[in-house]
C-alpha positions in Angstrom: 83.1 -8.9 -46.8 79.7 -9.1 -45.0 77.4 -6.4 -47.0 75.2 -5.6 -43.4 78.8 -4.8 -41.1 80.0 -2.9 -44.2 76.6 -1.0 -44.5 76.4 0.0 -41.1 79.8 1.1 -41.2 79.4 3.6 -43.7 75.7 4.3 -42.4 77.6 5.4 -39.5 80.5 7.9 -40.2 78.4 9.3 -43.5 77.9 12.6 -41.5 82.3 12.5 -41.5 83.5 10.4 -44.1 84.7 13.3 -46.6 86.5 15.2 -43.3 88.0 12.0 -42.2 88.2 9.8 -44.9 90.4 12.7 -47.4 91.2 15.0 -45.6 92.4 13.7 -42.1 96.1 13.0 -43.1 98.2 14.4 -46.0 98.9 11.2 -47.4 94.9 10.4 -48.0 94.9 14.1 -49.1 97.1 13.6 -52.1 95.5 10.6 -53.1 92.3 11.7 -53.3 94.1 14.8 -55.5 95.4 12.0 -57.3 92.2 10.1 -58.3 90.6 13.6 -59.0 92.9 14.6 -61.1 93.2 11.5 -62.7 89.1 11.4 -63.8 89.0 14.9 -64.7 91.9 14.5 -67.1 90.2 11.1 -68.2 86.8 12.9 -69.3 87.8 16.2 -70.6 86.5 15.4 -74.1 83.8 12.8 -73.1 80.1 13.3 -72.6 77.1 10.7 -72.0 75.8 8.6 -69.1 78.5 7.9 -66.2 77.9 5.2 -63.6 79.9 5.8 -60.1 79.9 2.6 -58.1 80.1 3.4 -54.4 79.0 6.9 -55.0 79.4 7.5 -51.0 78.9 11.2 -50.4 79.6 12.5 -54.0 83.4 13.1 -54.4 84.0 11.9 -57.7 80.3 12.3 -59.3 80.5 16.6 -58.3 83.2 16.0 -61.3 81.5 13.6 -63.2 78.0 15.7 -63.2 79.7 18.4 -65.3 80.1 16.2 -68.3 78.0 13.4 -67.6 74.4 12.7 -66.4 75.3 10.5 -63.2 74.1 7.2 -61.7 75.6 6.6 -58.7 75.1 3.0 -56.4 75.7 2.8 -53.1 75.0 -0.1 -50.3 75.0 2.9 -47.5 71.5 5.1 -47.7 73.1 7.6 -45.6 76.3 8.4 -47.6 74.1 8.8 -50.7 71.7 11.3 -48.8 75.2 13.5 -48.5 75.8 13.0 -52.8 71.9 13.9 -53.6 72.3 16.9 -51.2 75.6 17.7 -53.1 74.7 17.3 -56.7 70.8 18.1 -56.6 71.6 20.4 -59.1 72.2 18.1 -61.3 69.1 15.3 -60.8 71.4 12.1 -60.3 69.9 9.0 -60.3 71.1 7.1 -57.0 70.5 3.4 -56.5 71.2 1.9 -53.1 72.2 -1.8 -54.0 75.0 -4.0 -53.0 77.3 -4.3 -56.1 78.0 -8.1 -55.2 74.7 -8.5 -56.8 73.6 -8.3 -60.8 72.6 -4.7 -61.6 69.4 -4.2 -62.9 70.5 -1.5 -65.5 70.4 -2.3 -68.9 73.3 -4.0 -70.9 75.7 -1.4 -72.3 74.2 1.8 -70.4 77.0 4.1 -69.3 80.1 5.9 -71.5 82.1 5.9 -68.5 82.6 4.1 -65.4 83.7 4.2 -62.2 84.9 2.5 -58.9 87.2 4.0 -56.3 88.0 2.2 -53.2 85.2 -0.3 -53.3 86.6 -3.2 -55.1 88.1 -4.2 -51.5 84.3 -5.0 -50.5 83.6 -6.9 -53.5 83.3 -10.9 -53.1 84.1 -11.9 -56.3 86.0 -9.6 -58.2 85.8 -11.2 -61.6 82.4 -11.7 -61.3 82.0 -7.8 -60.7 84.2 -6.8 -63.2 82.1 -8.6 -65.8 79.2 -6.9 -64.4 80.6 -3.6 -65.2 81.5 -4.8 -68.8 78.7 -5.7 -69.2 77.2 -2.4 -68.6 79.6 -0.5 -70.5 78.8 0.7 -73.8 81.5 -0.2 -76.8 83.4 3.1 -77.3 84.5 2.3 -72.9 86.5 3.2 -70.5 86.2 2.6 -66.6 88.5 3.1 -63.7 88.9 1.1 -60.4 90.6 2.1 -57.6 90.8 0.7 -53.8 93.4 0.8 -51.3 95.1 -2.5 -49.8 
């Protein structure tokens, strides 16, 4: 997937990606109910540092923030504006970066991780999927997600 086409895409419909992109259809409605559901009954009982790959406008991280200090990466500057302004609160750390490339976050840094619907713009998904490993700490657990 070119990183610049899929930058620009996301750069562009930032101001209506959580309208359009959840909330458009009842189909994408109940899955996004699903994957919310799914991570709040995955960190009840977990606390520590979370990592949110493709952090977009904040979906997952406004759960994540209640148990977790959040970093979230995004390739799109404009979709992480939209998080920041939605979990300010909460101080996350947000890292615009192209997760085809080596993070440059220390080796085991985050309790919990997590990737929905980005894996589709990854390259080389073993190569990424080691990069997260890498970053996860031993006591783990991440979640990935994307459509077809």
């Amino acid at each position: 997937m070119n990183a610049k086409r899929v930058k620009e895409h996301f750069d562009n419909f930032s101001k209506n990606y959580d309208q359009f992109a959840f909330n458009s259809s009842k189909g994408l409605l109940y899955l996004s109910n699903i994957e919310k559901d799914f991570i709040v009954s995955s960190i009840s009982k977990k606390k520590g540092k979370a990592l949110d790959i493709g952090i977009g406008t904040g979906r997952i991280s406004s759960i994540l923030v209640k148990n977790f200090k959040v970093t979230g990466v995004d390739l799109s500057k404009e979709m992480t504006k939209y998080a920041y302004e939605k979990l300010k609160d909460y101080k996350p750390k947000i890292i615009i970066h192209d997760i085809n490339n080596r993070f440059n976050l220390k080796d085991k840094s985050f309790d919990f991780i997590v990737s929905l619907r980005v894996l589709k713009y990854v390259k080389n998904w073993k190569s990424s999927i080691l990069e997260i490993k890498r970053l996860l700490k031993s006591d783990i657990f991440s979640f990935y997600s994307t459509l077809a």
